[in-house]
FIVEX-274220 format. One record per residue (C-alpha): y, x, z; residue in three letters; residue number from 1. Coordinates in Angstrom, 3 decimals, decimal comma. Last residue first. Layout:
REM FIVEX-274220
ATOM         Y         X         Z  code  pos
ATOM         Y         X         Z   ALA  NUM
...
This chain:
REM FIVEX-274220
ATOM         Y         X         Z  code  pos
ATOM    51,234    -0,512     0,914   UNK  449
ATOM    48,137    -1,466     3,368   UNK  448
ATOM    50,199    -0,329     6,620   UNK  447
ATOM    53,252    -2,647     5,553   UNK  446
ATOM    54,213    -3,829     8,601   UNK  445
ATOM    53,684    -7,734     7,013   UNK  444
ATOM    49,906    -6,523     6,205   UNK  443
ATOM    49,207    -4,865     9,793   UNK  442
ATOM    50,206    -8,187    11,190   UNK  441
ATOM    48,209   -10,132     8,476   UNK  440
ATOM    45,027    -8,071     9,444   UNK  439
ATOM    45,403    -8,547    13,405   UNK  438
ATOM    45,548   -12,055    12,347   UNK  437
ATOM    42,392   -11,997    10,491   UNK  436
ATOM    40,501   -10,201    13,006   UNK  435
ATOM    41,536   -12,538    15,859   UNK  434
ATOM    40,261   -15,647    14,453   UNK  433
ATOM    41,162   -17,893    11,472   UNK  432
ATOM    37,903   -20,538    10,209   UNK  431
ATOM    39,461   -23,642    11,702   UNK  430
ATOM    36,767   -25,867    13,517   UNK  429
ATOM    36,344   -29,391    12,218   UNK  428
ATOM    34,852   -31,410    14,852   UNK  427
ATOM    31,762   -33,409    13,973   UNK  426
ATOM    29,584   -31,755    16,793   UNK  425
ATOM    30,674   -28,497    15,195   UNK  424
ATOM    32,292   -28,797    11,412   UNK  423
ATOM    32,952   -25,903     9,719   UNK  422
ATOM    35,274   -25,879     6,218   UNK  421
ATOM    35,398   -23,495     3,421   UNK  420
ATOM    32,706   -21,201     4,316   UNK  419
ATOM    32,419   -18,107     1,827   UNK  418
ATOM    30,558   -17,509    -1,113   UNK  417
ATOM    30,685   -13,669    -3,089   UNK  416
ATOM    28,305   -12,150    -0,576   UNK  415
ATOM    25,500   -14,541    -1,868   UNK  414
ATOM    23,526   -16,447     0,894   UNK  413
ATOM    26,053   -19,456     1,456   UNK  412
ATOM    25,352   -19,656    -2,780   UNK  411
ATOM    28,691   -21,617    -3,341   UNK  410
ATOM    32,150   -22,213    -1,858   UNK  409
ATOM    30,354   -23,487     1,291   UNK  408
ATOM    30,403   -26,919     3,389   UNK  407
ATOM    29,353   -25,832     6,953   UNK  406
ATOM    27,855   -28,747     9,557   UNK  405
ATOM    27,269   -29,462    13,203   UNK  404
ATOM    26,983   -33,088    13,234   UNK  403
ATOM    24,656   -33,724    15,917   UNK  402
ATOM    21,474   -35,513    14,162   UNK  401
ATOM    21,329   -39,438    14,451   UNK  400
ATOM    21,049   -39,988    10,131   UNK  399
ATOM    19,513   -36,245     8,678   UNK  398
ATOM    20,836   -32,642     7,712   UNK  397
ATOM    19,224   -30,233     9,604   UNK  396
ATOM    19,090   -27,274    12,489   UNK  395
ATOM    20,219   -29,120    15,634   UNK  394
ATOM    18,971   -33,129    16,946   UNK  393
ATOM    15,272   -32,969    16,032   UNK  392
ATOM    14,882   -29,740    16,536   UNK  391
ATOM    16,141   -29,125    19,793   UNK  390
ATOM    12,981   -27,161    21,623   UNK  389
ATOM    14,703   -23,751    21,338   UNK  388
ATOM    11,668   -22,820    19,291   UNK  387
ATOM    12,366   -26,474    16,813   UNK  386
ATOM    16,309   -25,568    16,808   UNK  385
ATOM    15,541   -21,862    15,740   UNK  384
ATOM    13,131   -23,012    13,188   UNK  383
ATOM    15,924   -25,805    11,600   UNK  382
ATOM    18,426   -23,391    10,763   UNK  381
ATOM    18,373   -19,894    10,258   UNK  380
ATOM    14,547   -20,003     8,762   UNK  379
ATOM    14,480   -23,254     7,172   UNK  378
ATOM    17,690   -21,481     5,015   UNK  377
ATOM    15,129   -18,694     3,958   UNK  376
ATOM    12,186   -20,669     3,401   UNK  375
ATOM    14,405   -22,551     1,038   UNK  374
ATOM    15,767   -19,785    -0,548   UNK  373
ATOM    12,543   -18,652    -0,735   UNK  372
ATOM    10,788   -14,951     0,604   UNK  371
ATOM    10,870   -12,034    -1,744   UNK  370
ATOM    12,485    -9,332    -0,712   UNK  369
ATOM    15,969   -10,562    -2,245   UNK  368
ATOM    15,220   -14,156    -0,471   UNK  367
ATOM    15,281   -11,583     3,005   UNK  366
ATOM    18,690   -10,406     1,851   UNK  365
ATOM    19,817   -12,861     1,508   UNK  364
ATOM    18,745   -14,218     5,680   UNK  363
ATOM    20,249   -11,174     6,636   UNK  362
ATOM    23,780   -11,775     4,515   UNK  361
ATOM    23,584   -15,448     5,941   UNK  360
ATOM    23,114   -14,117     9,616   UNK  359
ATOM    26,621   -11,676     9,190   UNK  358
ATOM    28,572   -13,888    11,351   UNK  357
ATOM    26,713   -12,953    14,222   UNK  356
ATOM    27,468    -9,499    13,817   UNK  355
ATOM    29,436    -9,171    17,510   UNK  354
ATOM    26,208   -10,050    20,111   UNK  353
ATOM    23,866    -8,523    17,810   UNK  352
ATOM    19,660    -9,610    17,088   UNK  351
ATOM    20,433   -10,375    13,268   UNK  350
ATOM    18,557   -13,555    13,314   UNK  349
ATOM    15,821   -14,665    10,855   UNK  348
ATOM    13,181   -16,868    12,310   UNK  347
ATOM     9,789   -17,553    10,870   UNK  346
ATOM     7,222   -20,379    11,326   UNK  345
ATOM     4,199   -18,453    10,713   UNK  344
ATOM     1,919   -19,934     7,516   UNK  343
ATOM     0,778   -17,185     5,670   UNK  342
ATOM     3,565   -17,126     2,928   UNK  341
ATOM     5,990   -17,397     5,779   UNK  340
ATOM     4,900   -13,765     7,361   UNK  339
ATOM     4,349   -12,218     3,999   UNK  338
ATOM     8,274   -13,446     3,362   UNK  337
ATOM     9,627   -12,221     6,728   UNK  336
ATOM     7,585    -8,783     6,466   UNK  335
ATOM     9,160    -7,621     3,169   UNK  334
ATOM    11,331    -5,179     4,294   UNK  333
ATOM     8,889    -3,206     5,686   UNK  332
ATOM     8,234    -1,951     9,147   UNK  331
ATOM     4,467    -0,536     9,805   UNK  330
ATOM     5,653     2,496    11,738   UNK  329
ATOM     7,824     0,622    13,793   UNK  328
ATOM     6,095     1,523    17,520   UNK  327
ATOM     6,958     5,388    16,452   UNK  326
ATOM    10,727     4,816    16,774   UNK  325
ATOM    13,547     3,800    14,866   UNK  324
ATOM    11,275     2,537    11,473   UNK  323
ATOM    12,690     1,582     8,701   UNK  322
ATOM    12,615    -1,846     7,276   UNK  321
ATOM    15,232    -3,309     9,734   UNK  320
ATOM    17,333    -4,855     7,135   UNK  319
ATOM    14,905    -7,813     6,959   UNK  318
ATOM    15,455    -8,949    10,338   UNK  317
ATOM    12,211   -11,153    11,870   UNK  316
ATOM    12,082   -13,128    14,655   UNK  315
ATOM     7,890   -14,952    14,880   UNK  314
ATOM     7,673   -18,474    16,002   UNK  313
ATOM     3,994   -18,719    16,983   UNK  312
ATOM     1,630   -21,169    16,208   UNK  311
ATOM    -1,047   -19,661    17,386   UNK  310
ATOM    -2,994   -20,076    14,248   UNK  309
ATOM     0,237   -18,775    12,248   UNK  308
ATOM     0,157   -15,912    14,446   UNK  307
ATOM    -3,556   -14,952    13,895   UNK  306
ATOM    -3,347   -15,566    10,101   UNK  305
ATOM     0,106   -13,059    10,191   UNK  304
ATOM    -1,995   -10,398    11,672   UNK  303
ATOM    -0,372    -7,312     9,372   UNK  302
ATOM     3,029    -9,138     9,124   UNK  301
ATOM     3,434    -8,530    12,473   UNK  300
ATOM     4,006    -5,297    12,536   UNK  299
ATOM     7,307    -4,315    12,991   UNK  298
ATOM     7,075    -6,993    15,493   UNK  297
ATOM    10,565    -7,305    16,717   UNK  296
ATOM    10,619   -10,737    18,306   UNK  295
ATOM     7,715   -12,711    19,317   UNK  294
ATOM     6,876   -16,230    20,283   UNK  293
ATOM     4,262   -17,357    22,661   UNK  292
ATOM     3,830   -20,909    24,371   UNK  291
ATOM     2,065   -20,101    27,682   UNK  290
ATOM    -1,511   -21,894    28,636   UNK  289
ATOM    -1,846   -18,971    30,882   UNK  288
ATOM    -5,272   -17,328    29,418   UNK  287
ATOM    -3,993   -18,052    26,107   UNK  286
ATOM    -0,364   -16,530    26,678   UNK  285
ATOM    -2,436   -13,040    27,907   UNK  284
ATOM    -4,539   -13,458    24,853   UNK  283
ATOM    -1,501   -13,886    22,366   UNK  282
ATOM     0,181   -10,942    24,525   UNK  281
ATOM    -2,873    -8,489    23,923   UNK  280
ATOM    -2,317    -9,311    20,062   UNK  279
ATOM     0,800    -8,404    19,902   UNK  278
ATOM     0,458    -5,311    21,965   UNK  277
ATOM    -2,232    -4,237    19,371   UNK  276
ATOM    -0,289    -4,822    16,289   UNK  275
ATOM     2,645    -3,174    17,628   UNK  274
ATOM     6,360    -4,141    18,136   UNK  273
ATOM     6,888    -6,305    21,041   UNK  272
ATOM     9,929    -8,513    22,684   UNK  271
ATOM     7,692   -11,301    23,916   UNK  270
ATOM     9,935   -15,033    24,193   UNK  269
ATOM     8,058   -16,870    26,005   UNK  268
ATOM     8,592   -20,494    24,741   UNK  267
ATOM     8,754   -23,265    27,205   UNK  266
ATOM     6,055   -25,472    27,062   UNK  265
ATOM     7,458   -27,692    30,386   UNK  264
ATOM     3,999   -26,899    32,414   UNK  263
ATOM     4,383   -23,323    31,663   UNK  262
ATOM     7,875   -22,883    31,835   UNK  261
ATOM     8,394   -24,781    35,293   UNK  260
ATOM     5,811   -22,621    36,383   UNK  259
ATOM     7,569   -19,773    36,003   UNK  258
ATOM    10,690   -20,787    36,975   UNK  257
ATOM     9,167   -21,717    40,808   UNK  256
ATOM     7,375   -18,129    40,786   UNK  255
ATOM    11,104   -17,050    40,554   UNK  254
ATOM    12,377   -19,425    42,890   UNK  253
ATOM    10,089   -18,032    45,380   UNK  252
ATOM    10,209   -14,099    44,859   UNK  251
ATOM     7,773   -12,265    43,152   UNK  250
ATOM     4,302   -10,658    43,158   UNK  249
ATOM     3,052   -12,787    46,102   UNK  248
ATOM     2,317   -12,256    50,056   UNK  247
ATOM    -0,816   -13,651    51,147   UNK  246
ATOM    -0,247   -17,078    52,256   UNK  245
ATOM     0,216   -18,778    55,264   UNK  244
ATOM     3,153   -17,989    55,376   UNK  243
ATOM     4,905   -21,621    55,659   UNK  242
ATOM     6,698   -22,115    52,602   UNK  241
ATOM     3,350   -20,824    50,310   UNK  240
ATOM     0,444   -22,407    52,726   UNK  239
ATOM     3,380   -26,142    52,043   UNK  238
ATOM     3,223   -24,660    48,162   UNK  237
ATOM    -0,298   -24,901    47,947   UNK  236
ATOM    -1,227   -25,401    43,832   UNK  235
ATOM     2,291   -24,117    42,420   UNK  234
ATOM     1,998   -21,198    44,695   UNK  233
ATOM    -1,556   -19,888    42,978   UNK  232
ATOM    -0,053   -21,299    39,828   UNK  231
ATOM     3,203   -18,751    39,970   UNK  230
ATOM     0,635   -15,887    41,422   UNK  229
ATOM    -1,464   -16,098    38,432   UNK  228
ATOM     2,097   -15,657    36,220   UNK  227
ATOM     2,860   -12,613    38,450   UNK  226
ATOM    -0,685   -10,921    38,026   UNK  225
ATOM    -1,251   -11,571    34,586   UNK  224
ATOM     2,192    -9,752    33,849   UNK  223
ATOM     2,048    -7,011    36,364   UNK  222
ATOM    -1,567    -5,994    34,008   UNK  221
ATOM     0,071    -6,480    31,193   UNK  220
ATOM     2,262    -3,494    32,325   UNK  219
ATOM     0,094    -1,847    33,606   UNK  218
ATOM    -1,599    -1,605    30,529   UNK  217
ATOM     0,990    -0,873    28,369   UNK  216
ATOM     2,699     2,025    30,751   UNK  215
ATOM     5,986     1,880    32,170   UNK  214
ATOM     9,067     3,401    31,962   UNK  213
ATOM     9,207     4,460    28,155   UNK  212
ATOM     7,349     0,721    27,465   UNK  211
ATOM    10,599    -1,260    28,796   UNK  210
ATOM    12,819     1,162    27,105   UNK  209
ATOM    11,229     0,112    23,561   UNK  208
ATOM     8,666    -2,671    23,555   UNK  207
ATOM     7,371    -5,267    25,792   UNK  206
ATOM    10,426    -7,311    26,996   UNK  205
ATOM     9,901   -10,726    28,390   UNK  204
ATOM    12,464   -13,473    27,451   UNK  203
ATOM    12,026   -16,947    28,605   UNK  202
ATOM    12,945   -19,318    26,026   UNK  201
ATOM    15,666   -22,106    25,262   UNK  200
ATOM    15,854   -23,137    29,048   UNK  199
ATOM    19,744   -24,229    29,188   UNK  198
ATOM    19,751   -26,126    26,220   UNK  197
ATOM    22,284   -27,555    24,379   UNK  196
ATOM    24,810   -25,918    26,525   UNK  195
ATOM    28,685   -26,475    24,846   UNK  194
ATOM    29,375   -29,309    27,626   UNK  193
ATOM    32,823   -28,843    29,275   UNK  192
ATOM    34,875   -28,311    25,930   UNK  191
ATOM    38,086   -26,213    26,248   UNK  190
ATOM    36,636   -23,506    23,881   UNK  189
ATOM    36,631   -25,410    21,511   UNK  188
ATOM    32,982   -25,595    19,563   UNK  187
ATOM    30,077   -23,011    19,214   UNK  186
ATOM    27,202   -24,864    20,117   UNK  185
ATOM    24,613   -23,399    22,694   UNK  184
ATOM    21,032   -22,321    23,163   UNK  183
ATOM    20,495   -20,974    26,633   UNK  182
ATOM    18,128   -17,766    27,028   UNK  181
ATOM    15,585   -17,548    30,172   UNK  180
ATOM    15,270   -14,205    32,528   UNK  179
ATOM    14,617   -10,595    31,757   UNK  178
ATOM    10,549   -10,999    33,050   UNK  177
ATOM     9,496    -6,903    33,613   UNK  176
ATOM    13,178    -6,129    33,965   UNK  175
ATOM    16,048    -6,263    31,456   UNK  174
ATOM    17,693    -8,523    29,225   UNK  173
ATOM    19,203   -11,767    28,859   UNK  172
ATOM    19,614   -14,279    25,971   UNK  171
ATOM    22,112   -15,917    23,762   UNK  170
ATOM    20,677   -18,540    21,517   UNK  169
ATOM    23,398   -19,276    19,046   UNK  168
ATOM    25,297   -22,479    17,521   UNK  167
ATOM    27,581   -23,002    14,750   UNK  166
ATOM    26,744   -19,735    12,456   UNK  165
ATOM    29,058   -20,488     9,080   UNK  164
ATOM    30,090   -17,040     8,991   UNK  163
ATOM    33,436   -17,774    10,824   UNK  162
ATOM    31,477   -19,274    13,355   UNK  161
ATOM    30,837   -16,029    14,500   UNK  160
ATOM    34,816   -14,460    14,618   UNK  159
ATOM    35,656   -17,660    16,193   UNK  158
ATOM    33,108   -16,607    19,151   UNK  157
ATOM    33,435   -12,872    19,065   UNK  156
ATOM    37,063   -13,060    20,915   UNK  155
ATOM    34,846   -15,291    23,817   UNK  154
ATOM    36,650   -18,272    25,498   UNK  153
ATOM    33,126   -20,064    25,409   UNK  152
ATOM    32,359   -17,808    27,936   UNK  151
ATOM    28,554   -18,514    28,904   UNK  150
ATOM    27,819   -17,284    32,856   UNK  149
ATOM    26,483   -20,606    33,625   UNK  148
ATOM    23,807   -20,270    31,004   UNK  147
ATOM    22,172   -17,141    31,693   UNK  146
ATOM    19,331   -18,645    33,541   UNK  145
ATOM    18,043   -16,132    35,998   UNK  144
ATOM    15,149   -17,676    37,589   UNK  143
ATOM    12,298   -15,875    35,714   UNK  142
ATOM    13,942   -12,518    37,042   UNK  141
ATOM    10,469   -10,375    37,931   UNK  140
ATOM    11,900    -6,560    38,054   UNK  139
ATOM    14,146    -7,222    41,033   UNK  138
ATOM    15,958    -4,473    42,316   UNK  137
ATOM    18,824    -6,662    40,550   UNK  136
ATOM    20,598    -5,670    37,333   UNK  135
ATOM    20,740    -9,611    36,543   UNK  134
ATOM    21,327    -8,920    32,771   UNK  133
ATOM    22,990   -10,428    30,346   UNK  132
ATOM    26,750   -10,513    32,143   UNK  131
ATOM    28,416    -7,717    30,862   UNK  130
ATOM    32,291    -8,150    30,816   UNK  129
ATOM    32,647    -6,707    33,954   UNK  128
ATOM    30,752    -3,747    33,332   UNK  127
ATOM    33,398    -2,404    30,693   UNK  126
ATOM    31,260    -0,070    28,134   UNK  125
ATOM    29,420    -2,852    26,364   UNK  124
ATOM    32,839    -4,665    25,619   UNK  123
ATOM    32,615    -8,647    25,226   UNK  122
ATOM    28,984    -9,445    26,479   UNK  121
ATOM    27,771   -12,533    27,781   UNK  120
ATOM    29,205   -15,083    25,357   UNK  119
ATOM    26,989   -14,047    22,684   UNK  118
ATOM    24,697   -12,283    23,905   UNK  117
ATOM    22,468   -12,781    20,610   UNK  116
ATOM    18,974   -13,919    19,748   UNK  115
ATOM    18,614   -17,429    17,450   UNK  114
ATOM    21,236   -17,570    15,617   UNK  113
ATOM    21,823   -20,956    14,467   UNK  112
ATOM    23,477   -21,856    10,913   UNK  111
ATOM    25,228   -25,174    10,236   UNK  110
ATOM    23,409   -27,674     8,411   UNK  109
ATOM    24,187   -26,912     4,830   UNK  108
ATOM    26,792   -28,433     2,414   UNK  107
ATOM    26,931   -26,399    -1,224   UNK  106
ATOM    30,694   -26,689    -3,358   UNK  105
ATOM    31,438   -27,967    -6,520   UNK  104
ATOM    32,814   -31,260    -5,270   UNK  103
ATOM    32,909   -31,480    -1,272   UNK  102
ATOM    36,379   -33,296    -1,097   UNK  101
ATOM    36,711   -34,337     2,496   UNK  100
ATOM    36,721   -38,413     2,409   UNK   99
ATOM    38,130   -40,242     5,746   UNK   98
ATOM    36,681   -43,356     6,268   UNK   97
ATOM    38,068   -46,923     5,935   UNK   96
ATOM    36,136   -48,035     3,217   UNK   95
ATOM    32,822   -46,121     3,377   UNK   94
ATOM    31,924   -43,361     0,767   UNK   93
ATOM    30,778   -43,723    -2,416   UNK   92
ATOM    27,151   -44,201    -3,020   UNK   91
ATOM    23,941   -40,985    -2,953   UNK   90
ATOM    23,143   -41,057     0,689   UNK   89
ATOM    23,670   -39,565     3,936   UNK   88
ATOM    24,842   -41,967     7,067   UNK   87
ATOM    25,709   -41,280    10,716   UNK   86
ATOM    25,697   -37,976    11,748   UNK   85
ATOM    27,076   -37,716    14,696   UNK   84
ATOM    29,646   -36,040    17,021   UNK   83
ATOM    31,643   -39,395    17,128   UNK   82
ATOM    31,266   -40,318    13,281   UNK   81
ATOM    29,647   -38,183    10,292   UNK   80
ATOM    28,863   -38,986     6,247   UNK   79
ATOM    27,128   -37,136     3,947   UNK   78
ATOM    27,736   -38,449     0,389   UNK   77
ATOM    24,958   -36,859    -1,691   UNK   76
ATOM    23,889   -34,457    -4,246   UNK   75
ATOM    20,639   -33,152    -3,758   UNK   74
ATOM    18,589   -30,527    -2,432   UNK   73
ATOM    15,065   -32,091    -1,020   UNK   72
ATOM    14,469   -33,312     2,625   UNK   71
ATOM    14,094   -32,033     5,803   UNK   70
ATOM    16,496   -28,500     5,098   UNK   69
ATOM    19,682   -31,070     4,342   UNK   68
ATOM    20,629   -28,709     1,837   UNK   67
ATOM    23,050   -31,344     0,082   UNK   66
ATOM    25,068   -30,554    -3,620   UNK   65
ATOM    28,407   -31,595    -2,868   UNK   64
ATOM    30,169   -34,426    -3,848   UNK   63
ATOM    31,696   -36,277    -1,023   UNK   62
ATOM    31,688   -35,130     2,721   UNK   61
ATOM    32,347   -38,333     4,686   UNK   60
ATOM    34,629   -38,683     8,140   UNK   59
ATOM    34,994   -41,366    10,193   UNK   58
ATOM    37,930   -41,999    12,494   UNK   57
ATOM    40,873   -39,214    13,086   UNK   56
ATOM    39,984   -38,454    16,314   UNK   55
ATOM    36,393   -37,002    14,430   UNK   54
ATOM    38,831   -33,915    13,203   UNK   53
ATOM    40,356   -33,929     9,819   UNK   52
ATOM    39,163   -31,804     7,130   UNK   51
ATOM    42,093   -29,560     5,775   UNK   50
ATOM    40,103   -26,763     4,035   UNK   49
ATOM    38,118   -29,428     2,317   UNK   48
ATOM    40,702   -30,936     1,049   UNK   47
ATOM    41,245   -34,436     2,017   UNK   46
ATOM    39,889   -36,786    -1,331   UNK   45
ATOM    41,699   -39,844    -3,036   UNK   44
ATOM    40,613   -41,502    -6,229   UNK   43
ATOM    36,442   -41,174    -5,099   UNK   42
ATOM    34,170   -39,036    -7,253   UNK   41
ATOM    30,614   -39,758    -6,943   UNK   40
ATOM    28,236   -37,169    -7,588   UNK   39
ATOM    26,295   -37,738   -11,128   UNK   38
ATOM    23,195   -39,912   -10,917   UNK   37
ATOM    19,744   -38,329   -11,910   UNK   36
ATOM    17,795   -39,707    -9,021   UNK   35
ATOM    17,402   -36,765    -6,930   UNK   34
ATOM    20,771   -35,664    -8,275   UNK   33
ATOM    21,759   -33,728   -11,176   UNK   32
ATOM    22,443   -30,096   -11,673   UNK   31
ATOM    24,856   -27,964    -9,818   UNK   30
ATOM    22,213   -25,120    -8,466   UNK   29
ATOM    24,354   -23,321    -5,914   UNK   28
ATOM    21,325   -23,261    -3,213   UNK   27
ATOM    18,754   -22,042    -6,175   UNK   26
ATOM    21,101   -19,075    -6,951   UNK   25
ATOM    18,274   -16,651    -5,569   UNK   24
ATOM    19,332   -13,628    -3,802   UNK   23
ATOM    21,167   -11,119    -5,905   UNK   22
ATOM    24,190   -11,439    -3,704   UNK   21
ATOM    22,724   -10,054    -0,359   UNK   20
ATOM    22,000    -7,015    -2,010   UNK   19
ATOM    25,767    -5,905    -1,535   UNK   18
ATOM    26,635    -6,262     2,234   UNK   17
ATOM    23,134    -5,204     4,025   UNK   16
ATOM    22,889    -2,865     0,911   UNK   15
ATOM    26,253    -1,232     1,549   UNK   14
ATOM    24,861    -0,940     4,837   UNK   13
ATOM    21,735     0,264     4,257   UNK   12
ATOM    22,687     2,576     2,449   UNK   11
ATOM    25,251     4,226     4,893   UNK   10
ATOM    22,277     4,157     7,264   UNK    9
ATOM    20,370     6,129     4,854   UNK    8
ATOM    17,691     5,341     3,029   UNK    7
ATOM    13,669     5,978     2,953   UNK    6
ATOM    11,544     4,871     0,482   UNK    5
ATOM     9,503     1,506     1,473   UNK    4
ATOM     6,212     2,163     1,219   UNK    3
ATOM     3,558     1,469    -1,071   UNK    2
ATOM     0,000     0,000     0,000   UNK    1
């Protein structure tokens, strides 16, 4: 089997940038709809760069070709009312509602990255603004739920959604169990109730620094033992509160998390690289009746039967087809498409707190090595919802779903499209942030003369 040739990081970035735009034009496509009829034009349209907020009564999105993910491209009238979507069919829009001018551009359900700190990290080198990981003594942190440390108030935030991305999964790090991830949408910052989900995995590291300090086996070894001692506490809690009970591998409200998760079907989350680790973590998930997902997995792509029969989500970026250490050996940048051609429901996410924005260039760049456009999309939309246990009201285009939406110029995976308008919980979002006005400043001083 040929490997890839080696490149430099420069490389890779012009190719993370420029590659992107020979993936496949099938989400521009401008032909007919399902049923042959040509997009309705109403007399008066908003702009699409002007869309009105929900205050302003119901909105429809006319004209634009429709990736609703659960159902095929088409052109239709998408239409969305309170935070909801409320109608999406081929007929004119509504009397009464607001129309947003969609013609000649793509409408997708808004993009979801599915690993990020994103709200818990600002500057890695000021401590205050880390907030990921518990730094306890504590390896075993199955309690710590990031959530209520989320700062919606983030710099990075309007910089994400900027890239179409209108919700993310941040998650913690750190320690034998890191803690458990909240999924949340990326609206104003004033809003009281951007958590979607304050359990979207647990997160269990297995790979890198985790592995330097600690050896495999012992490792799984501290695992069985912790996740046994959640059930032995689960079955005689009154023994556990009143010592008389031999003392456990970790602290009471962390055994309490832990069997929350299993009984709940949380997803663990196993940060891992190798074949063999992989596979040691599907049996250690068996014997616990644990949901498994991985991230990572340079080498994944080699066992994809035994992940699709586990039915585990798999997070995959198709940039990182070199390997950084001796664990990525079998890294390709073709794993995400081998991994959906077998059946594995896969997630592309870029893994950064401050790239975010870049998830449509990764998920290009994954069509460019071979997997669908559709596959593609499924993967940055709808599969993160369905791990983070949301998918039937995030990731897709459908009647009752929260209307978190991004109308595009084109192709949203070719470098040449752009968003045009963002819509989170039916709110239209402007697409400025910091960046750009730190650009026009230096503009109107002249620096770029």
């Amino acid at each position: 089997m040929r490997c890839p040739r080696p490149i430099s990081s420069l490389r890779r970035l012009v190719l993370l940038l420029a590659l992107a735009s020979l993936s496949a034009a099938a989400l521009a496509d401008e032909g007919p709809s399902a049923d042959g009829s040509a997009p309705s034009e109403p007399d008066s349209m908003t702009p699409a760069g002007s869309a009105p907020s929900p205050a302003d009564g119901p909105v429809c999105i006319v004209g634009a070709r429709v990736h609703a993910v659960v159902a095929a491209p088409a052109y239709a009238t998408v239409c969305m009312e309170n935070g909801t979507i409320t109608s999406v069919r081929n007929a004119p829009a509504p009397a009464g509602a607001v129309v947003v001018d969609g013609r000649g551009a793509v409408l997708t359900p808004g993009l979801i990255d599915a690993q990020s700190q994103l709200g818990l990290l600002e500057v890695n080198a000021v401590p205050e603004t880390r907030d990921a990981d518990a730094s306890t003594d504590h390896e075993i942190r199955a309690a710590f739920r990031v959530a209520p440390g989320l700062n919606p108030f983030s710099m990075v935030v309007p910089i994400t959604r900027s890239g179409g991305v209108t919700s993310v999964v941040s998650a913690p790090g750190g320690g034998l169990i890191s803690g458990q991830a909240a999924l949340w949408d990326l609206g104003p910052a004033d809003a009281t109730d951007l958590v979607v989900r304050e359990s979207a995995y647990l997160v269990v590291p297995f790979t890198g620094r985790a592995l330097r300090e600690d050896a495999r086996s012992r490792r799984l070894a501290r695992l069985d033992e912790v996740f046994d001692d959640a059930r032995v506490r689960a079955g005689n809690p009154e023994a556990f509160e009143e010592r008389r009970m031999r003392d456990l591998a970790a602290h009471r409200l962390d055994l309490i998390a832990l069997e929350e998760v299993r009984v709940a079907g949380t997803p663990v989350l196993f940060q891992a690289q190798r074949v063999a680790d992989a596979r040691a973590l599907l049996a250690l998930a068996e014997r616990h009746g644990l949901r498994p997902a991985f991230t990572g997995l340079a080498d994944g792509w080699r066992i994809a039967p035994e992940l699709a029969e586990a039915g585990a989500f798999v997070m995959v970026h198709p940039m990182r087809n070199l390997p950084a250490q001796f664990d990525e050996l079998g890294a390709r940048e073709d794993a995400a498409a081998l991994l959906d051609e077998a059946g594995v429901p896969v997630i592309l996410t870029t893994g950064t707190t401050h790239n975010g924005r870049n998830l449509r260039f990764i998920a290009g760049n994954a069509v460019r090595a071979g997997m669908s456009a559709e596959s593609a999309l499924r993967a940055v939309t709808l599969h993160p919802a369905m791990l983070a246990g949301v998918g039937d009201t995030h990731g897709a285009i459908e009647v009752g779903r929260v209307a978190n939406l991004v109308l595009w110029s084109g192709d949203p995976f070719e470098f040449s499209s752009r968003p045009v308008a963002v819509w989170v919980r039916g709110e239209a979002l402007p697409l400025e942030h910091r960046q750009d006005a730190l650009r026009e400043r230096h503009r109107e001083r002249g620096v770029y003369d």
